[in-house]
One Martini backbone bead per residue (centre of mass of N, CA, C, O) as a GRO file, in nm:
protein
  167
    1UNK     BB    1  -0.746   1.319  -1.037
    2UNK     BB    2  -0.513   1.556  -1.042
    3UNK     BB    3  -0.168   1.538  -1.114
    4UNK     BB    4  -0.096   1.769  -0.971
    5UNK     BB    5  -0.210   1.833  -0.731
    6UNK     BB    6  -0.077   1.519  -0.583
    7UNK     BB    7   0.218   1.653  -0.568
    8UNK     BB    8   0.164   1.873  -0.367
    9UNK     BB    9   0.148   1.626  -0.144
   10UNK     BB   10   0.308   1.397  -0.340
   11UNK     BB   11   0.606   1.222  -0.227
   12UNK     BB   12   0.904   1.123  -0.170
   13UNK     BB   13   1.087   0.921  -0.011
   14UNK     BB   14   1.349   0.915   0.228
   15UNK     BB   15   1.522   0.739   0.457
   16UNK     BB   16   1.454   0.980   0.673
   17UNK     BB   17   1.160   0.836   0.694
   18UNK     BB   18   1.139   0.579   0.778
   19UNK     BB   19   1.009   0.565   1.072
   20UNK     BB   20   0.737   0.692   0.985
   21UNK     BB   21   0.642   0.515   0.769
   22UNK     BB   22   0.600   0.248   0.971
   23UNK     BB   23   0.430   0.404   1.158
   24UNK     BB   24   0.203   0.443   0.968
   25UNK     BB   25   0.201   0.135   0.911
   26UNK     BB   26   0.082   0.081   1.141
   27UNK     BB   27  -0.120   0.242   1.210
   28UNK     BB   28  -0.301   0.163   1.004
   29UNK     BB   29  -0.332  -0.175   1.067
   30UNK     BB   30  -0.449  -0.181   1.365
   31UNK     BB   31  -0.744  -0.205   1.240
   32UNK     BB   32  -0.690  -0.501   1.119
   33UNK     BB   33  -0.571  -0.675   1.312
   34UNK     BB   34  -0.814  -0.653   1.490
   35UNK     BB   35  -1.009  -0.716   1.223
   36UNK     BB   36  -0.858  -1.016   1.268
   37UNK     BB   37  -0.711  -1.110   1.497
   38UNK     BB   38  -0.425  -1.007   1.485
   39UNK     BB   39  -0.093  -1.117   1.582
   40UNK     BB   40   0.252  -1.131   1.705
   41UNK     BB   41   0.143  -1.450   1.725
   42UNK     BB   42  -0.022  -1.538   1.446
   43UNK     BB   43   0.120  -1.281   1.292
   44UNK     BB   44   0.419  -1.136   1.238
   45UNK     BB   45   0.427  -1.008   0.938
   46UNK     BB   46   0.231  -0.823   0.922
   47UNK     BB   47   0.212  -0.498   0.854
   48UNK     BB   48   0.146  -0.412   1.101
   49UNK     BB   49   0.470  -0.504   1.239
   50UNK     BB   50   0.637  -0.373   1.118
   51UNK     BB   51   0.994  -0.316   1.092
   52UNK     BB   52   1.235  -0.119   1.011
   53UNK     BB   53   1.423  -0.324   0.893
   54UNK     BB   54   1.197  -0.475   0.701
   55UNK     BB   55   1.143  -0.195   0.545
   56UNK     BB   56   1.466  -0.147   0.472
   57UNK     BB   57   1.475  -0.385   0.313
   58UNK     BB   58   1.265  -0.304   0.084
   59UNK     BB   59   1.394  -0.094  -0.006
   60UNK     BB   60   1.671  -0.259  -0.087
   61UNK     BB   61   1.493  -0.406  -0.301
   62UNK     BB   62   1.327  -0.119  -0.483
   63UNK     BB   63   1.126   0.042  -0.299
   64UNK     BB   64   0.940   0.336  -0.337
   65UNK     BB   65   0.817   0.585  -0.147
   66UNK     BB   66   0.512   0.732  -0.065
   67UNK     BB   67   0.370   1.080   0.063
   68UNK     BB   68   0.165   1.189   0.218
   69UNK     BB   69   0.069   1.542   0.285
   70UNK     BB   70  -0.079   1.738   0.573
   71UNK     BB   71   0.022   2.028   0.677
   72UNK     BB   72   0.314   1.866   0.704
   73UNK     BB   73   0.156   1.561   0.746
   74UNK     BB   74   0.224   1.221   0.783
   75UNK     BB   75  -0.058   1.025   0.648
   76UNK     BB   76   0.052   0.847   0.405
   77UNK     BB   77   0.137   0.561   0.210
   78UNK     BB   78   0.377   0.385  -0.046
   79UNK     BB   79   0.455   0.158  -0.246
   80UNK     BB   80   0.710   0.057  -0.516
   81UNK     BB   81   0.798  -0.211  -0.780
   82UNK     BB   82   0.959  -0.316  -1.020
   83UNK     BB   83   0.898  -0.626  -1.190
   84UNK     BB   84   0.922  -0.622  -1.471
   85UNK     BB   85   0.756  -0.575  -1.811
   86UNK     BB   86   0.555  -0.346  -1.654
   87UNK     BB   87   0.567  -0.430  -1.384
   88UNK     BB   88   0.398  -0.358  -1.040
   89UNK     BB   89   0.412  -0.309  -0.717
   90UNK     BB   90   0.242  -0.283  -0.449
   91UNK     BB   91   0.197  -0.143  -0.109
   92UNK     BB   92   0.125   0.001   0.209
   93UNK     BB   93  -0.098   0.116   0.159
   94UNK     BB   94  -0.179   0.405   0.380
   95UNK     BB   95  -0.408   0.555   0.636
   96UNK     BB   96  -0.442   0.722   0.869
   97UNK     BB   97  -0.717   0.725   1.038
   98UNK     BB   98  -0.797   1.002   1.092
   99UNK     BB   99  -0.788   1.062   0.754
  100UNK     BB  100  -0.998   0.922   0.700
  101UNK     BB  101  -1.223   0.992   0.409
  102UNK     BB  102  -1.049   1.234   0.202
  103UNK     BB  103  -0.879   1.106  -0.023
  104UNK     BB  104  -0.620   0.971  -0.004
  105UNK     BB  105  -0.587   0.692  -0.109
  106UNK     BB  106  -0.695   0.769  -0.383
  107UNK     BB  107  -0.454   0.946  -0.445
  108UNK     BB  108  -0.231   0.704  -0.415
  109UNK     BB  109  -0.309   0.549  -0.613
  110UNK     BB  110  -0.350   0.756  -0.868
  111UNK     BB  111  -0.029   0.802  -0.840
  112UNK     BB  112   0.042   0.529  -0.945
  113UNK     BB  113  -0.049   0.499  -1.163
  114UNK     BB  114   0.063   0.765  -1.287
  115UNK     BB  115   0.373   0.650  -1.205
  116UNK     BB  116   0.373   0.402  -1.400
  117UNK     BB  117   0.319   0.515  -1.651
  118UNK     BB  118   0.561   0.716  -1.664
  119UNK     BB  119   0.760   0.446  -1.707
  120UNK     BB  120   0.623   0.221  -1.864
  121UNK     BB  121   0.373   0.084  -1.731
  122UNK     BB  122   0.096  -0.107  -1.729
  123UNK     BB  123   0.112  -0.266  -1.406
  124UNK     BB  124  -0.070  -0.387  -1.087
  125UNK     BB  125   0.010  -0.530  -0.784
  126UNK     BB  126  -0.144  -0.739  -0.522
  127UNK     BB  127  -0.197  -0.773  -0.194
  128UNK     BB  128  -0.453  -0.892   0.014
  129UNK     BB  129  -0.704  -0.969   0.262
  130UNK     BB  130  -0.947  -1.216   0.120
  131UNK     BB  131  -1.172  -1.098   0.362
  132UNK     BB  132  -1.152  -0.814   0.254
  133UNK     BB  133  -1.390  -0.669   0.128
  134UNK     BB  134  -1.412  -0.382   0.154
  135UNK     BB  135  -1.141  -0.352  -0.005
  136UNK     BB  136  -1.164  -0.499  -0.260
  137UNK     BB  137  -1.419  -0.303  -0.315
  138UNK     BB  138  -1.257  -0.046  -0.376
  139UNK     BB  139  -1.029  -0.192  -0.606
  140UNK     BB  140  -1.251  -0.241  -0.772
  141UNK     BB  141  -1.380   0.090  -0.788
  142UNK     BB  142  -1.046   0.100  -0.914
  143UNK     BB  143  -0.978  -0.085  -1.124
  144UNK     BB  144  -0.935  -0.389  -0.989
  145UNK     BB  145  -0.864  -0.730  -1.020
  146UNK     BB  146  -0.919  -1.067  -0.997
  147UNK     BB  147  -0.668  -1.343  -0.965
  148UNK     BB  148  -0.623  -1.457  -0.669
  149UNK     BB  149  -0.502  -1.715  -0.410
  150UNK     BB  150  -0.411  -1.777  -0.148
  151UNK     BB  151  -0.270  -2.015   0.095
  152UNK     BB  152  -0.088  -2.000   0.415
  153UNK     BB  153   0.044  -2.167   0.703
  154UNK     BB  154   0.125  -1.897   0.822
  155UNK     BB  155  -0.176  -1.775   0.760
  156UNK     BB  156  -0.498  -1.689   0.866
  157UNK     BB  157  -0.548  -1.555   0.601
  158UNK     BB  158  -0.591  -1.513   0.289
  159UNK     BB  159  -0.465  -1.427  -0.028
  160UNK     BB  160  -0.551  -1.155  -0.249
  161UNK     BB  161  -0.530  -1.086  -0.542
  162UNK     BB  162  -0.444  -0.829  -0.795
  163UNK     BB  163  -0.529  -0.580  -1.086
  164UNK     BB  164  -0.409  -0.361  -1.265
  165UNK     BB  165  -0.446  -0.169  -1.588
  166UNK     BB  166  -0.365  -0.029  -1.869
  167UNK     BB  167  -0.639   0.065  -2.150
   0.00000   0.00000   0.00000
């Protein structure tokens, strides 16, 4: 996609949209939850149960946000870290379920991209849900690949790993 269009939709958030931020990040993993049987007892950290104060601690780690905005109602989010070295973190890719299927995240990823690019980072990684099959193959059909899985005990499945790299 053309990265002026994704400009016009596509800016970064200041700490003034934290509460929206969270808001659109629970309501968007909330049917992630459902289709997993996560609760806030059986998995309390699951991005979809994210607190304000969690989300304020992130941002205040150095996660920068960006919202995709559609008629000027804030419809997606994604969170981007430098972790050096040429590497970044993405996280909480979100859009709300009313939005879905309209090219919304797949904005928000390609914005990802060209935005560690013109920063001079080179890769992108990412954790998922590696039961979640149809997430993967989205990730996989935008060009990241898989690195590898984690269990770990505090959480009912399994932590899918994955990269993007720049060609």
């Amino acid at each position: 996609m053309n990265l002026n269009f994704m400009k016009k939709h596509i800016k970064p958030l200041g700490i003034e949209y934290l509460p929206e931020i969270a808001d659109v990040i629970r309501r968007s993993f909330a049917s992630v939850a459902r289709d997993f049987n996560l609760t806030k007892e059986n998995c309390p950290t699951f991005t979809g149960f994210i607190t304000d104060k969690k989300l304020s601690d992130e941002l205040q780690d150095g996660y920068i946000p960006f919202g995709y905005f559609s008629d000027g109602i804030l419809v997606g989010v994604v969170l981007i870290q430098d972790r050096s070295e040429g590497i970044y973190k993405m996280k909480h890719l979100a859009v709300l379920p009313e939005y879905r299927h309209f090219g919304y995240g797949k904005s928000l990823l390609d914005f990802c991209k060209e935005k560690v690019m013109s920063l001079g980072g080179n890769k992108i990684t990412i954790g998922i849900i590696e039961e979640n099959t149809v997430l993967k193959e989205w990730y996989v059909k935008n060009g990241f690949f898989h690195i590898g899985t984690e269990k770990y005990k505090n959480l009912p499945f399994t932590v899918g790993y994955m990269e993007w790299e720049v060609c």
